[in-house]
C-alpha positions, 0 to 999 in steps of 0.5 A: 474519519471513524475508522481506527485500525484493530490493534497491531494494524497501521493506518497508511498514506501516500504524500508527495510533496510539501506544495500543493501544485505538485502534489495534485499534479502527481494525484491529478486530483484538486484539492488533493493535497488539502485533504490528505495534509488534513487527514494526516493530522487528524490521525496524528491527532487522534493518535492511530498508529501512522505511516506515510509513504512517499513516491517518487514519480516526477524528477525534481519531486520536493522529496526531501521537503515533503519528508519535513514537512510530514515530520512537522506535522507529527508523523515518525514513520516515512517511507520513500519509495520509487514509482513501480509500473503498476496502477497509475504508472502503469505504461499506458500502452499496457492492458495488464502490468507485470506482476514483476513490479509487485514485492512479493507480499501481495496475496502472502502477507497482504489483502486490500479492499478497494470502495467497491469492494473489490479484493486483491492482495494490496494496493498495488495489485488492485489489477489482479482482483479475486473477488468482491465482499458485496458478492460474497464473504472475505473468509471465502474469497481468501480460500478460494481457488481464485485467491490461490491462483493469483498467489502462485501468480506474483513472484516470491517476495525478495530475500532482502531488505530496504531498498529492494522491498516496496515502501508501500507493503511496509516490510522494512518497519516489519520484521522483513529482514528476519527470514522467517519472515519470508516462510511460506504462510496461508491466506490471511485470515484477519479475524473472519471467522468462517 
């Protein structure tokens, strides 16, 4: 844990469920829930800035209970959103999801870099990448021609509020709701310098 977000930055996390077995069953990752209930804690701990969002994926999903459980444990900012047909969730029988699932954000507002490297505009659109910072410099995948075309690629965010925007770029605790908000912006440049 020696990662805290520069100033205005927040750190973020999926949750699922207060138990354990359903958790994992949605991560299909043992020893998932442990892990990520003790990592909430010690950034709730260490007083980084912290949302957690919670998807739901499964009927019957202990939402509500989860959202408790997450408020016990320190946390004030929760978003519940619904599981979008990307990542994971994406049909199995789709080689490349739709970009219609994404909220508009990715690219405009957003970027993410994936453990091996990989640059695309957020989590979620981690199937459109524009490039890889072990084979060259964040300031020039965020220019490049790639970047752009993915850009024009993804719809334009929707003009509206909770609940149509995604939990999991976060406008709804931004200023989403002001329609400056929405104004045409350049890539990000998040303090690289070229």
């Amino acid at each position: 844990m020696g990662y805290v977000p520069a100033a205005g930055r927040v750190s973020g996390r999926h949750f699922y469920s207060d138990q354990a077995q359903q958790h994992e069953q949605i991560t299909n990752g043992p020893g998932s829930y442990r892990r990520t209930r003790e990592n909430i804690a010690e950034v709730v701990r260490r007083g980084i800035p912290l949302r957690v969002g919670i998807v739901e994926v499964l009927e019957g999903q202990r939402v509500a209970e989860a959202q408790e459980q997450l408020r016990h444990l320190g946390v004030t900012r929760i978003q519940v959103d619904r599981v979008r047909k990307v990542g994971r969730a994406a049909a199995p029988d789709t080689s490349i999801p739709s970009t219609s699932e994404l909220c508009g954000n990715c690219f405009r507002h957003r970027m993410s870099i994936s453990p091996d490297g990989q640059v695309s505009g957020c989590i979620l659109s981690r199937f459109l990448v524009a490039g890889n910072v072990r084979e060259q410099r964040l300031a020039d995948i965020l220019v490049s021609e790639e970047w752009q075309q993915l850009t024009d690629a993804v719809p334009m965010p929707r003009m509206a509020c909770t609940p149509d925007d995604s939990g999991d770029c976060d406008p709804a605790n931004t200023e989403a709701c002001d329609p400056a908000y929405y104004a045409p912006a350049p890539a990000p440049i998040l303090g690289v310098t070229a």
